[in-house]
N, C-alpha and C positions, 0 to 999 in steps of 0.2 A: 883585163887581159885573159885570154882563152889560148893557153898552151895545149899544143897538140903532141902527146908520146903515145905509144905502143901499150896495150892491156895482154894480159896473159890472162890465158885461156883456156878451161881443162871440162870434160864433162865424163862420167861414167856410165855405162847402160846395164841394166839387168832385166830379166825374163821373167814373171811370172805364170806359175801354174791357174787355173781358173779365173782367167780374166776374164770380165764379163764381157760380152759382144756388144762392137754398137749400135746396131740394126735390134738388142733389146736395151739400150736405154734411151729413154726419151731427153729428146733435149729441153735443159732449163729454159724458164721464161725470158730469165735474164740474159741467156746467150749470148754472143756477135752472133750477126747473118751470118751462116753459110759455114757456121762454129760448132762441130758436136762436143757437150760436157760430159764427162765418165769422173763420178766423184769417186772417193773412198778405193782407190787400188792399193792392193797391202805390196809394200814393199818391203819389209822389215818387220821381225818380228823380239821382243826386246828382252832380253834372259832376263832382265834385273827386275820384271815387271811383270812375271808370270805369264810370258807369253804376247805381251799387249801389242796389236798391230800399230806398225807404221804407217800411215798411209800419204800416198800424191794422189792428185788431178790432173786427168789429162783432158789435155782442148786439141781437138783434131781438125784440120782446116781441109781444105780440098785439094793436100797435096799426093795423094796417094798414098801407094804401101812403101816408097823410097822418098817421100818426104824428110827435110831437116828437123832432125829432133833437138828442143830446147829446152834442158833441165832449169827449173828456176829454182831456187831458194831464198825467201824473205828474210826479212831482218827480221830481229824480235819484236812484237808489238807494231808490226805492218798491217792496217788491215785486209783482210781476205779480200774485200772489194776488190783495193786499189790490187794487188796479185791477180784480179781475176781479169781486169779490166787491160793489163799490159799482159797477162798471158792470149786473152782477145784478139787483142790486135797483135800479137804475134802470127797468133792462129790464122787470123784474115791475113795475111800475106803468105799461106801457102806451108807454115811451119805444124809441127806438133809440140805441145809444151808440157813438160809433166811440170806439177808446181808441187812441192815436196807440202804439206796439209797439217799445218800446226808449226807449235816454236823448233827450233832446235834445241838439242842441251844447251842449260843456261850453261853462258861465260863463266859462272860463278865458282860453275867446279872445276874449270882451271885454275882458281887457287886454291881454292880447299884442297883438290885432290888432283895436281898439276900433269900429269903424264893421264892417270885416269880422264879426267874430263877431255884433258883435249883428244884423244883417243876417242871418246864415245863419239863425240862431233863429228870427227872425221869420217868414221865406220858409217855414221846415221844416212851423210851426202852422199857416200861410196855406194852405200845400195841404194838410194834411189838413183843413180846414175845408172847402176848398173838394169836399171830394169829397162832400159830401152832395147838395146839392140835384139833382145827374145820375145819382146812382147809384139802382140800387134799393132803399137801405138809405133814401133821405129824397126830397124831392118839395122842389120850387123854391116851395112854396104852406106847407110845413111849418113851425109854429115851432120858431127851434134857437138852443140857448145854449150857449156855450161853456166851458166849467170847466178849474179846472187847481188843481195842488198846488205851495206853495214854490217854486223855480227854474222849474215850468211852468207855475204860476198867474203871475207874473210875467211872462214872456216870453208867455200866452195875451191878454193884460189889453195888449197893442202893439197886436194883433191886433185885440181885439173894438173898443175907441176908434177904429180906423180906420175902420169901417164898410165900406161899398162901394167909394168912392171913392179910397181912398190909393193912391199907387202910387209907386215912387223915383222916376219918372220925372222932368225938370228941378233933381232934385237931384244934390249933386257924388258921390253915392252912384252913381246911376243906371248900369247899361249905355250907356243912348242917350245918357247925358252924356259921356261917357269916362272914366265909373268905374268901380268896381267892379263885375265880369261877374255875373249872377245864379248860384248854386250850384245850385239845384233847379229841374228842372221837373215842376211839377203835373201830374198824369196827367189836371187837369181844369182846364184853363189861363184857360179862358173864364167861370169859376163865380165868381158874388158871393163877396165877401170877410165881406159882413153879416151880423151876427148880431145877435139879439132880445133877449138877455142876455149877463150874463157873471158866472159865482160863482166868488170868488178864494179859496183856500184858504191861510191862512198864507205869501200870496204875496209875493215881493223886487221891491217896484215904484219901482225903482232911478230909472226915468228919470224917475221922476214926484217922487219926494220923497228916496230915497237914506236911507241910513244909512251909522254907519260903517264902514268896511271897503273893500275893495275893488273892488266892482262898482257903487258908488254914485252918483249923483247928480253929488256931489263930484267923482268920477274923470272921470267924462263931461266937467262943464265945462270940467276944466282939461287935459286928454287932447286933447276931441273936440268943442269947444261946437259947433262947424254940425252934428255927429249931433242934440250931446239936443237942439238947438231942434228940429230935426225931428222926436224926438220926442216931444216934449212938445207938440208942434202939433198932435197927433193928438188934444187934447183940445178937443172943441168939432167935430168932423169928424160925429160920430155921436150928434144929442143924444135920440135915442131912445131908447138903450140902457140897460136896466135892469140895476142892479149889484149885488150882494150880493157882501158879504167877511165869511168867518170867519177866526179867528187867537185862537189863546189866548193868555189874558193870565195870568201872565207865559207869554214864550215864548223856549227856550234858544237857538234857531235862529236864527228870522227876529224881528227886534224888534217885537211887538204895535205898538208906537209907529208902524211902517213902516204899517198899515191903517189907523190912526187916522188922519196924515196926506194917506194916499190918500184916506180917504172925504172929510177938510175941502176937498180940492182940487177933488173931483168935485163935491163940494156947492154949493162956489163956483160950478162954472161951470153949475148949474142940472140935473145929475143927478140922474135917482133912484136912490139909494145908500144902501144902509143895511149899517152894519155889527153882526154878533155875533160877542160874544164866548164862547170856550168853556173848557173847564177840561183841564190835565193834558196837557201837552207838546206839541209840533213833530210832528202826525198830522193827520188825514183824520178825523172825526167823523163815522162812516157815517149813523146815523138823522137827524142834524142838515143834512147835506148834500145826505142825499136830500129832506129834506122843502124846503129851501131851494129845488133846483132845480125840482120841482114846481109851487111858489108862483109862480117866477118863469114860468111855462110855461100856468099859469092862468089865459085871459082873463079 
């Protein structure tokens, strides 16, 4: 069976100073036709690490300067290929894709260090989101949805619920409260957090509904309840947001059951959410994915 619900959808954009131009970088051999590649854009810069840049990839297709921009984020252990290969054919149909270029914080340090890790994660998606709307790759007028796979559909899916408006600030999280100090700075600090969708891929949407194991739901409460009210408050922040979730059912990985839950949650609170389902393991469903985000990008 292939149950169709609603996905939630969020992306952030930010601006970078000295972005290189395309007209001087040469495009890879391995391209798509009619695909320019820009490796290495720093988006983030990481306090705990002496400075050490963040970087995405952008693939720029032949939609112009108001082109739909499409943040992706891999899972952990996704290879680059396969990311380079559906940010492509994104590309070929007219879109720009920044692919956030390496892991995110491991999971791990949501238990070790429960409000810190899940916090770095969140910060890390928030500025590469944020780098579109100022840079040349996207326009502040652009629609742009944010995607992600397992552990980075998960952590992107904080992000897009947030909308414009979230920010740790008056929480016991916060810097200005006398919490925890921010990890990253955005290279585009000033750029909406919003995005116009968000398609989840097989994603661990822990704070929202949890399974078992250990980054769940469960753990939050009983760990860290002032984090997940925070954020799980994030639902209802951004009721714009258009959602789409894929996940195979069954799935060895991440529990299909983990999107089902999510779509009834989001549904409740008056989202448009729909989810599908796909066949055949804990992957990326290229033609399925691309046609998704498209739909979603489609006035």
């Amino acid at each position: 069976m292939r149950p169709t619900r609603l996905l939630l959808a969020g992306a952030i954009a930010f601006a970078m100073s000295a972005t290189p131009s395309l007209s001087a970088v040469a495009q890879s051999d391995d391209s798509p036709g009619d695909v320019s590649v820009v490796e290495d854009l720093v988006y983030a810069l990481d306090r705990a690490d002496d400075g050490a840049e963040q970087k995405l990839d952008a693939y720029v297709g032949a939609g112009g300067e108001d082109a739909p921009v499409v943040v992706y984020t891999p899972g952990r252990g996704q290879r680059r290929s396969f990311a380079s290969q559906l940010a492509g054919a994104l590309a070929e149909r007219g879109t720009t894709v920044l692919v956030v270029d390496g892991p995110l914080p491991s999971p791990e340090a949501a238990v070790t260090n429960n409000a810190e890790g899940i916090r770095e994660m969140v910060e890390s998606v928030a500025c590469a989101v944020r780098y579109a709307p100022g840079s040349e790759y996207g326009s502040e007028t652009a629609p742009l949805v944010l995607s992600g796979y397992s552990h980075g559909g998960g952590v992107a899916s904080l992000v897009a619920l947030a909308g414009a408006d979230f920010t740790w600030v008056g929480v016991v999280y916060s810097e200005s409260a006398g919490g925890l100090p921010a990890r990253y700075d955005c290279t585009a600090d000033e750029a909406s957090t919003r995005v116009d969708g968000f398609v989840g891929i097989a994603g661990s949407y822990d704070a929202f509904v949890g399974y078992e194991g250990r980054y769940g739901r469960d753990f939050m409460l009983e760990h860290d309840p002032e984090l997940w009210e925070v954020l799980y408050s994030t639902i209802g922040m951004h009721p714009e947001l258009r959602v789409r979730l894929l996940h195979t059912d069954p799935d060895p990985i991440i529990p299909y059951e983990n999107s089902v839950e999510f779509e009834a949650v989001l549904g409740q609170a008056g989202y448009d959410v729909e989810l599908t389902a796909f066949d055949d393991g804990h992957y990326v469903p290229l033609d399925l994915t691309v046609d998704t985000v498209m739909d979603l990008l489609d006035p």
